[in-house]
N, CA, C and O atoms as CSV, one atom per row, in Angstrom:
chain,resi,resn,atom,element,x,y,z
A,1,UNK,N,N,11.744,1.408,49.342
A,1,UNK,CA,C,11.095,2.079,48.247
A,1,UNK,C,C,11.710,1.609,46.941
A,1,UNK,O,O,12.913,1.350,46.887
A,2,UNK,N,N,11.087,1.518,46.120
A,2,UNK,CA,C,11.714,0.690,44.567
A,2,UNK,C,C,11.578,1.854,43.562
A,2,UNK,O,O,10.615,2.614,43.668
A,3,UNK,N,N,12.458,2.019,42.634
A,3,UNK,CA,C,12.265,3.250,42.034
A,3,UNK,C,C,12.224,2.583,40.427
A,3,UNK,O,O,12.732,1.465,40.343
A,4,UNK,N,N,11.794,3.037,39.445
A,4,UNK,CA,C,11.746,2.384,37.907
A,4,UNK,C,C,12.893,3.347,37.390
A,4,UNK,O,O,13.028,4.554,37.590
A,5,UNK,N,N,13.727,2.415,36.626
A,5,UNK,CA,C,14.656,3.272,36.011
A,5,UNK,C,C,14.200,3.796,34.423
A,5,UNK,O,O,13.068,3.545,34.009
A,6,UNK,N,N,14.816,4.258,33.907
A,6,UNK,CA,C,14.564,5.073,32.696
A,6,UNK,C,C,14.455,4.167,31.556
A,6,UNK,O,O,13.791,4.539,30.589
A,7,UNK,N,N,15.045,2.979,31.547
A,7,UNK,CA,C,14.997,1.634,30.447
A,7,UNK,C,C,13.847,0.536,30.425
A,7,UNK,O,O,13.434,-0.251,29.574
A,8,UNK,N,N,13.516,0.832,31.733
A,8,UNK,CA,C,12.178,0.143,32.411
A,8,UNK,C,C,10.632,0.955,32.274
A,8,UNK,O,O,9.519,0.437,32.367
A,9,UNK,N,N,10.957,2.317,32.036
A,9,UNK,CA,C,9.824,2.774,31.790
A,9,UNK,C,C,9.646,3.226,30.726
A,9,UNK,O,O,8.526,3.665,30.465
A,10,UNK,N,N,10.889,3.282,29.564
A,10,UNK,CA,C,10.840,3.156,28.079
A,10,UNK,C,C,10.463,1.867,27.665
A,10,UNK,O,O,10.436,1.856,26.434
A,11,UNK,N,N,10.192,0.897,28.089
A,11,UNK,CA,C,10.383,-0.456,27.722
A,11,UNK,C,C,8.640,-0.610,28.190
A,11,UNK,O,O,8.135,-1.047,27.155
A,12,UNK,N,N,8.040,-0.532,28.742
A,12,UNK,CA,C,7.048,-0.035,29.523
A,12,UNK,C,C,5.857,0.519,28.763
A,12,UNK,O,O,4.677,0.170,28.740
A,13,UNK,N,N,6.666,1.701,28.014
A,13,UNK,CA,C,5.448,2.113,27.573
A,13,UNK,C,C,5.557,1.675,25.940
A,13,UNK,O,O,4.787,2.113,25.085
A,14,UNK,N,N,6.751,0.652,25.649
A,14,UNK,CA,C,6.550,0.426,24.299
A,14,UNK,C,C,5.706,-0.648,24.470
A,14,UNK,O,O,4.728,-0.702,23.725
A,15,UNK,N,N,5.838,-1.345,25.127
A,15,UNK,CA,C,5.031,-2.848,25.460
A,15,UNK,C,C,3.232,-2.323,25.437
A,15,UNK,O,O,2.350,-3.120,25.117
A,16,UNK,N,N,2.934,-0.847,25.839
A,16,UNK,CA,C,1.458,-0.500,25.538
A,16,UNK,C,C,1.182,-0.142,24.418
A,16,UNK,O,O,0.101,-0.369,23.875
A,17,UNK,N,N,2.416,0.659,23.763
A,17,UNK,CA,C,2.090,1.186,22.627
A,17,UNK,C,C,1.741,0.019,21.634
A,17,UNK,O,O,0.528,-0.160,21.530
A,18,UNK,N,N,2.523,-0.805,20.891
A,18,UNK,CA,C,2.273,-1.845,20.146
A,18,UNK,C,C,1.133,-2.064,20.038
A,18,UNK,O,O,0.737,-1.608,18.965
A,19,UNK,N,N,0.310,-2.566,20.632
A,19,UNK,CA,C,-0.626,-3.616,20.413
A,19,UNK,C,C,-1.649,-2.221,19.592
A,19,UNK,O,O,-2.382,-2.472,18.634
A,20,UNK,N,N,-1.530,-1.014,20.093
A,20,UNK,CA,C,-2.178,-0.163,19.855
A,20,UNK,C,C,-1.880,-0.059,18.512
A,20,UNK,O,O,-2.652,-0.498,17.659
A,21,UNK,N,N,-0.793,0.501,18.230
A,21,UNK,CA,C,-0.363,0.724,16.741
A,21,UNK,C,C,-0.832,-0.797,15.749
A,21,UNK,O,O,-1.279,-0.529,14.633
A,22,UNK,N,N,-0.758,-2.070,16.056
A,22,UNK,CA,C,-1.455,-2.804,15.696
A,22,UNK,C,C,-3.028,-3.050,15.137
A,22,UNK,O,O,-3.456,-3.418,14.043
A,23,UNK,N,N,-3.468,-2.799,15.980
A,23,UNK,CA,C,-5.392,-2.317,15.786
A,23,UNK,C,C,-5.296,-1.514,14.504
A,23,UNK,O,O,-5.586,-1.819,13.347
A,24,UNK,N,N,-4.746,-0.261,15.101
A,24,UNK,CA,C,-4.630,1.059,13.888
A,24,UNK,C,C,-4.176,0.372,12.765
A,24,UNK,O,O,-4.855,0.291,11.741
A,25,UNK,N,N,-3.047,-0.140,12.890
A,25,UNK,CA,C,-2.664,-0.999,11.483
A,25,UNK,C,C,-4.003,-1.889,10.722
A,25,UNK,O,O,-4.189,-1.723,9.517
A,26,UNK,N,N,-4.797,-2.720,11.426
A,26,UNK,CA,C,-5.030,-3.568,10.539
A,26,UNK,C,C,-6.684,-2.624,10.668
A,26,UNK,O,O,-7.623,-3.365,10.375
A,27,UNK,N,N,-6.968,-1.676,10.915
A,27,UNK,CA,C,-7.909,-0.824,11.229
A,27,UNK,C,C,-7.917,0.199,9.501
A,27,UNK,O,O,-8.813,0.740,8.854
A,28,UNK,N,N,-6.444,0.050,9.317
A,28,UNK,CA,C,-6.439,0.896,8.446
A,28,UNK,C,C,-6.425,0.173,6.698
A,28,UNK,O,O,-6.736,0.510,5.556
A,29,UNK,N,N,-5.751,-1.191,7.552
A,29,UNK,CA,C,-5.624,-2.136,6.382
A,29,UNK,C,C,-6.825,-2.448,5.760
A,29,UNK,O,O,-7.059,-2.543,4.555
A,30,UNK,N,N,-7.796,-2.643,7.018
A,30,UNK,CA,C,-9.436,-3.172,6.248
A,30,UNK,C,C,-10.418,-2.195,5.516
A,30,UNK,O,O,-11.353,-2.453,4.758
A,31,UNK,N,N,-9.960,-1.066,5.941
A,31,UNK,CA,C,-10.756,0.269,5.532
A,31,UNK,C,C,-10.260,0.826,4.226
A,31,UNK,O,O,-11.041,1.393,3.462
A,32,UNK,N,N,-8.910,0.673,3.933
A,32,UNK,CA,C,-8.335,0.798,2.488
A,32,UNK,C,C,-8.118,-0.368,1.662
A,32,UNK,O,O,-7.550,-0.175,0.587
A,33,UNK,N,N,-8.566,-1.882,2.056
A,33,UNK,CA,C,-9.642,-2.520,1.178
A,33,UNK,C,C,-10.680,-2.307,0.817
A,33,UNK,O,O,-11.156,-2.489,-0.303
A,34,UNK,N,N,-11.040,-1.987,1.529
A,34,UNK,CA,C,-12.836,-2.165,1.258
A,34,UNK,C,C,-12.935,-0.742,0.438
A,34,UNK,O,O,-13.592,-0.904,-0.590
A,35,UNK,N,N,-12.518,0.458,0.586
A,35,UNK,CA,C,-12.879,1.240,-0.128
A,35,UNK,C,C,-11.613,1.647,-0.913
A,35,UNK,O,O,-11.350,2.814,-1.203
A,36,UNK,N,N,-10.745,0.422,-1.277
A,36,UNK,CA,C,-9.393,0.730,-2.524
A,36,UNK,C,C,-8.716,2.049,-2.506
A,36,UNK,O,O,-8.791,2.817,-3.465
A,37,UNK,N,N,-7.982,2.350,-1.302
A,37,UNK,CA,C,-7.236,3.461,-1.450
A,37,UNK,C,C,-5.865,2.779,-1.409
A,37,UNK,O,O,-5.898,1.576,-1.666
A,38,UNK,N,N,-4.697,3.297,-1.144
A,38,UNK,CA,C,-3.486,3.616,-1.218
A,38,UNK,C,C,-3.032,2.262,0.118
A,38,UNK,O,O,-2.159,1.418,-0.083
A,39,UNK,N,N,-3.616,2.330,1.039
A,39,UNK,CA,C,-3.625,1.481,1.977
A,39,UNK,C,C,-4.382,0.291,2.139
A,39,UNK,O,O,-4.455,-0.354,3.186
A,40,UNK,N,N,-4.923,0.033,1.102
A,40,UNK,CA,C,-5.887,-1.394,0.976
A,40,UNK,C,C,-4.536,-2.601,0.306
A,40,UNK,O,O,-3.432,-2.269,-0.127
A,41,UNK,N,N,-5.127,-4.081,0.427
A,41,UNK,CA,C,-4.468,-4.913,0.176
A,41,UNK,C,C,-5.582,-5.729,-1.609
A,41,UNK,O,O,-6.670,-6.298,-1.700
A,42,UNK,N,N,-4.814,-5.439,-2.356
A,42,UNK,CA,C,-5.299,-6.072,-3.725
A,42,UNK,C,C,-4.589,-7.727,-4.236
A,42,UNK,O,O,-3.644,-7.740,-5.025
A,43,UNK,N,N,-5.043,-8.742,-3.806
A,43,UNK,CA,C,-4.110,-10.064,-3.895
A,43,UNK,C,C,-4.530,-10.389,-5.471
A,43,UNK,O,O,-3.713,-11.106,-6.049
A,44,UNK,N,N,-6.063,-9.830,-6.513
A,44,UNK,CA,C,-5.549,-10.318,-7.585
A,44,UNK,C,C,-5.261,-9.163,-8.511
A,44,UNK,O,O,-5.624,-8.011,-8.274
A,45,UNK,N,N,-4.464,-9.606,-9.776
A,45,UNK,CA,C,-4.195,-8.488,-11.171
A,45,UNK,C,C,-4.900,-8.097,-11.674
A,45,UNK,O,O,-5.749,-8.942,-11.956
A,46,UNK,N,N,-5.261,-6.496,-12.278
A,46,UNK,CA,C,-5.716,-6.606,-13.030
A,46,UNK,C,C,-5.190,-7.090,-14.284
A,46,UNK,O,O,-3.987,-7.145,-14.541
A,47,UNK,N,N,-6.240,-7.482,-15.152
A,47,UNK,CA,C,-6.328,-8.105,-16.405
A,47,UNK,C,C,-5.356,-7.380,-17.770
A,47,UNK,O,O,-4.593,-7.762,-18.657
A,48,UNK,N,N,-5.879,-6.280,-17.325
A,48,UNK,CA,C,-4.986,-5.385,-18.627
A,48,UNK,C,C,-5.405,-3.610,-18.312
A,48,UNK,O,O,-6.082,-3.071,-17.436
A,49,UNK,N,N,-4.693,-3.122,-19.396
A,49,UNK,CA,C,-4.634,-1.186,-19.465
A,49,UNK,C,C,-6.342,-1.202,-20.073
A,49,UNK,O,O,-6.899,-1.768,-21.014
A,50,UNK,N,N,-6.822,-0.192,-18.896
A,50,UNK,CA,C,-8.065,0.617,-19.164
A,50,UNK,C,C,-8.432,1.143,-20.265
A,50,UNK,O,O,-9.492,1.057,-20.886
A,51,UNK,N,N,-6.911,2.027,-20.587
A,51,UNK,CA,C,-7.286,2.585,-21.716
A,51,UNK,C,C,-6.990,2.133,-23.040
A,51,UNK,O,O,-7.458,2.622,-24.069
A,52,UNK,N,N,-6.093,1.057,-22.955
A,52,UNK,CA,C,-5.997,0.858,-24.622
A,52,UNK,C,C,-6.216,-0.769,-24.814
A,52,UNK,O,O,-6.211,-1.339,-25.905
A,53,UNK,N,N,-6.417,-1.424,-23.476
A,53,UNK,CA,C,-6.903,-3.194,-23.174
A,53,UNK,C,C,-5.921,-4.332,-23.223
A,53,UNK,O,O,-6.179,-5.517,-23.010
A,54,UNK,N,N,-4.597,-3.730,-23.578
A,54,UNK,CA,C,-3.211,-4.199,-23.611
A,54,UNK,C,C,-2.955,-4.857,-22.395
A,54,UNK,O,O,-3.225,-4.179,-21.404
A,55,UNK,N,N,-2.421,-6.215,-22.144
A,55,UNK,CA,C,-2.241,-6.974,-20.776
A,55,UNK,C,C,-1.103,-6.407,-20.867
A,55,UNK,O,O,-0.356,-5.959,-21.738
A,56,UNK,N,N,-1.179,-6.622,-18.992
A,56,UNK,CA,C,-0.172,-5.936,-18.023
A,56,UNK,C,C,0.915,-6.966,-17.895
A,56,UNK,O,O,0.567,-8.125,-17.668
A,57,UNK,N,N,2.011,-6.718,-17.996
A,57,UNK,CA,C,3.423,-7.369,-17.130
A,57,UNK,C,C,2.849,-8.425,-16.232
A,57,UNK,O,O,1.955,-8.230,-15.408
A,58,UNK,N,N,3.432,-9.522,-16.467
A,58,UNK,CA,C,2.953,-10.488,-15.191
A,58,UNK,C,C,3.655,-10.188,-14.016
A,58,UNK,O,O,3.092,-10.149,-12.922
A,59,UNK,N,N,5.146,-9.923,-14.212
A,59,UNK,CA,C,6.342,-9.498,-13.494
A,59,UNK,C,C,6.263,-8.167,-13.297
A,59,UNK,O,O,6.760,-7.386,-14.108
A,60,UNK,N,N,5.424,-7.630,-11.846
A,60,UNK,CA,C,5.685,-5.982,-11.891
A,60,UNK,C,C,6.744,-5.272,-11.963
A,60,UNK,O,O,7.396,-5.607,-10.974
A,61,UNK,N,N,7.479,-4.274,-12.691
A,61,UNK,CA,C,8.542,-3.475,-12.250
A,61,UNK,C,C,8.015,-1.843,-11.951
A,61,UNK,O,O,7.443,-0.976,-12.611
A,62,UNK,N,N,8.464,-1.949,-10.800
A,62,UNK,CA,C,7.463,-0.467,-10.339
A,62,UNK,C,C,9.458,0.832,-11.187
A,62,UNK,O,O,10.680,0.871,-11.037
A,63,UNK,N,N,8.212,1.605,-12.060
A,63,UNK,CA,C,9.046,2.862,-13.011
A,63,UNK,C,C,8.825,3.746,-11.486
A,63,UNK,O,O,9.969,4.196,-11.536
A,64,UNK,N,N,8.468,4.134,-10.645
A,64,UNK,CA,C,8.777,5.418,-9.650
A,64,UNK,C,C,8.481,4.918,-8.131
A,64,UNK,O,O,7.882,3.914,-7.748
A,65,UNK,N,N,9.165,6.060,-7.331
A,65,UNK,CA,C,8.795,5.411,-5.779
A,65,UNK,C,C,7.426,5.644,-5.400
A,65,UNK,O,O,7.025,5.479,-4.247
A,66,UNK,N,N,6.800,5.976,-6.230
A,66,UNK,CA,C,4.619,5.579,-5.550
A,66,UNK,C,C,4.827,4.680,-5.729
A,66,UNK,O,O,5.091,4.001,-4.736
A,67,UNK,N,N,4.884,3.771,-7.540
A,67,UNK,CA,C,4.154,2.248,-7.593
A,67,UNK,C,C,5.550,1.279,-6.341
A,67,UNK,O,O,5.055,0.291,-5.798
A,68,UNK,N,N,6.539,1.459,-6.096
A,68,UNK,CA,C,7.496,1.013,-5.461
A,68,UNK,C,C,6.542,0.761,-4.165
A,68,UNK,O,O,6.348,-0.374,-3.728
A,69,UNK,N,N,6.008,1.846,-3.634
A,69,UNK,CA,C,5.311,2.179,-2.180
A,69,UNK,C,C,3.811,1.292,-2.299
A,69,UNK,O,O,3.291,0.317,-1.757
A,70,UNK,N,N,3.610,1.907,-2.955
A,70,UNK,CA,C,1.881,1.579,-3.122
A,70,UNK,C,C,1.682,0.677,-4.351
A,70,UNK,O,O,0.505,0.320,-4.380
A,71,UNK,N,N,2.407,0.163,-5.400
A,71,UNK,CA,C,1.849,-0.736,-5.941
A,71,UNK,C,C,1.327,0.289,-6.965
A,71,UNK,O,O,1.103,1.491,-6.830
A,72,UNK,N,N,1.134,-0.917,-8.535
A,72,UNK,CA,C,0.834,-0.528,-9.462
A,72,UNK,C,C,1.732,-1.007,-11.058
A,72,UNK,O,O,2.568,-1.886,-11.269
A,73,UNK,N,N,1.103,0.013,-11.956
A,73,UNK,CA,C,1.812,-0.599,-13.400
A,73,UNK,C,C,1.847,0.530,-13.976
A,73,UNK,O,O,1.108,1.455,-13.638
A,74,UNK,N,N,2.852,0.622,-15.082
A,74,UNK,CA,C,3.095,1.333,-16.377
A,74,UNK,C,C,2.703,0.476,-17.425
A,74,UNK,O,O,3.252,-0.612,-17.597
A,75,UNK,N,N,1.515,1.022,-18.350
A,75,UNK,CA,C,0.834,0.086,-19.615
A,75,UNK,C,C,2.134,0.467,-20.300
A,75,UNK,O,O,2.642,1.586,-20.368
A,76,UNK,N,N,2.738,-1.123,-20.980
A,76,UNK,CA,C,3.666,-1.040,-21.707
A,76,UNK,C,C,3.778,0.097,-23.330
A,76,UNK,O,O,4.628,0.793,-23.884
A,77,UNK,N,N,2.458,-0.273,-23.527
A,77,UNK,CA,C,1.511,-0.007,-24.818
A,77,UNK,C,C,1.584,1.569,-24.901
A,77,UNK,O,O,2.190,2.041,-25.863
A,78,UNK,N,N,1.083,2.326,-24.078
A,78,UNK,CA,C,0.227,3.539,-24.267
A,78,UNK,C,C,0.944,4.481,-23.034
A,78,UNK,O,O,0.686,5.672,-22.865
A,79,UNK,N,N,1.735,3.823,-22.355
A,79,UNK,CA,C,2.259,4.471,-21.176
A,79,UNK,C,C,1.809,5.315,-19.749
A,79,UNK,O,O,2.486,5.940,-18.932
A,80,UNK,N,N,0.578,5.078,-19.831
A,80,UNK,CA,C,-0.645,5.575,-18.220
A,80,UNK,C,C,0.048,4.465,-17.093
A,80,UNK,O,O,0.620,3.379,-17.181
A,81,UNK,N,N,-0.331,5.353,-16.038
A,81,UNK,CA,C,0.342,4.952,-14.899
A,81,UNK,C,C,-1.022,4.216,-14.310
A,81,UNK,O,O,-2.047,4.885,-14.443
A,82,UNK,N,N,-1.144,3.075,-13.749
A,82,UNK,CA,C,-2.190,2.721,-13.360
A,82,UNK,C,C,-1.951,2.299,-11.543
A,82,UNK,O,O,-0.835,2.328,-11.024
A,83,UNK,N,N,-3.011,1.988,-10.911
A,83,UNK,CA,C,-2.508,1.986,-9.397
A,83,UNK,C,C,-2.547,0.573,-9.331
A,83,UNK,O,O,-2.671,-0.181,-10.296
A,84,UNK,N,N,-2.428,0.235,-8.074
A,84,UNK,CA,C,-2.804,-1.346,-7.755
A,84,UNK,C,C,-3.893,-1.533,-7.641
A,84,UNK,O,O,-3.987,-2.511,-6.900
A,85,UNK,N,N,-5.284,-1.045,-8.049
A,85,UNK,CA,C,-6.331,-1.435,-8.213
A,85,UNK,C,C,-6.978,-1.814,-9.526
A,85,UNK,O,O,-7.983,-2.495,-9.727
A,86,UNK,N,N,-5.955,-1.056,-10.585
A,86,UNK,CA,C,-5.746,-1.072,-11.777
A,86,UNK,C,C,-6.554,-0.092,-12.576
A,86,UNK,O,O,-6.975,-0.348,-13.704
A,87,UNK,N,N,-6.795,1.282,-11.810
A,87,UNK,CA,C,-7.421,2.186,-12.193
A,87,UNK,C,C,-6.283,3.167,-12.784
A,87,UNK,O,O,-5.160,3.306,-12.299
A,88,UNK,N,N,-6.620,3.602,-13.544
A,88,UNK,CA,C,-5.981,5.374,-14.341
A,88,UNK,C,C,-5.545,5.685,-13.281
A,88,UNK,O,O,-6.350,5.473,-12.375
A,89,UNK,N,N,-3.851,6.444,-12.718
A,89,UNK,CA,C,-3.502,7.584,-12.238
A,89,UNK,C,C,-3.732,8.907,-12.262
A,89,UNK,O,O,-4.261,9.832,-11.645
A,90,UNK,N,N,-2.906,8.524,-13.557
A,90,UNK,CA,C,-2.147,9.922,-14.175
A,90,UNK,C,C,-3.000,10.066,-15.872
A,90,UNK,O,O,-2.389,9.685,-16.870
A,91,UNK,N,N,-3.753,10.374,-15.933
A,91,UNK,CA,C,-4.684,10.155,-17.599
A,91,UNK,C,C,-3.293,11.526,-18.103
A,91,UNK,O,O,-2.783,12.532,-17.610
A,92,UNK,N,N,-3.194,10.620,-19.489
A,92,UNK,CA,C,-2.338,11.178,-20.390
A,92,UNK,C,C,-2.719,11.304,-21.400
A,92,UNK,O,O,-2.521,10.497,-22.308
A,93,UNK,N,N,-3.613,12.758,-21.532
A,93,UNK,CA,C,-3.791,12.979,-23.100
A,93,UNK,C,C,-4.339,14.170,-23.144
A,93,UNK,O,O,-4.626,14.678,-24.228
């Protein structure tokens, strides 16, 4: 009789899990492109601030841990937080 030890059947079920968490990953990646949320991938810049038309930093420095996480800008100019899609956050006024 052969018995599975406890490293073998942790090992086991990570080898199923993966591929799964994979799918979900790029499941989630294509769905927050296409409709620009928090989880989409944006490869170009925007151009400049919405609200006052001031170009953006070529060199991002993310000011808090969202744009750190998720990407984004502080308009040097006028100071609105914009996302990585280059839409208004936080409207300040």
């Amino acid at each position: 009789m052969m018995s599975i030890g406890l490293g073998e059947l942790l090992l086991c079920s990570v080898a199923l899990l993966l591929p799964i968490l994979g799918v979900v990953g790029i499941v989630l990646l294509a769905r927050g492109t296409k409709q620009k949320t928090d989880f989409g991938l944006n490869l170009s810049v925007p151009s400049g601030c919405p609200k006052c038309a001031a170009p953006l930093p070529t060199v991002r420095a993310p000011k808090n841990a969202r744009q750190l996480l998720w990407g984004g800008w502080t308009c040097t100019s006028c100071g609105v937080e914009l996302d990585k899609w280059g839409r208004v956050r936080n409207p300040t006024s």
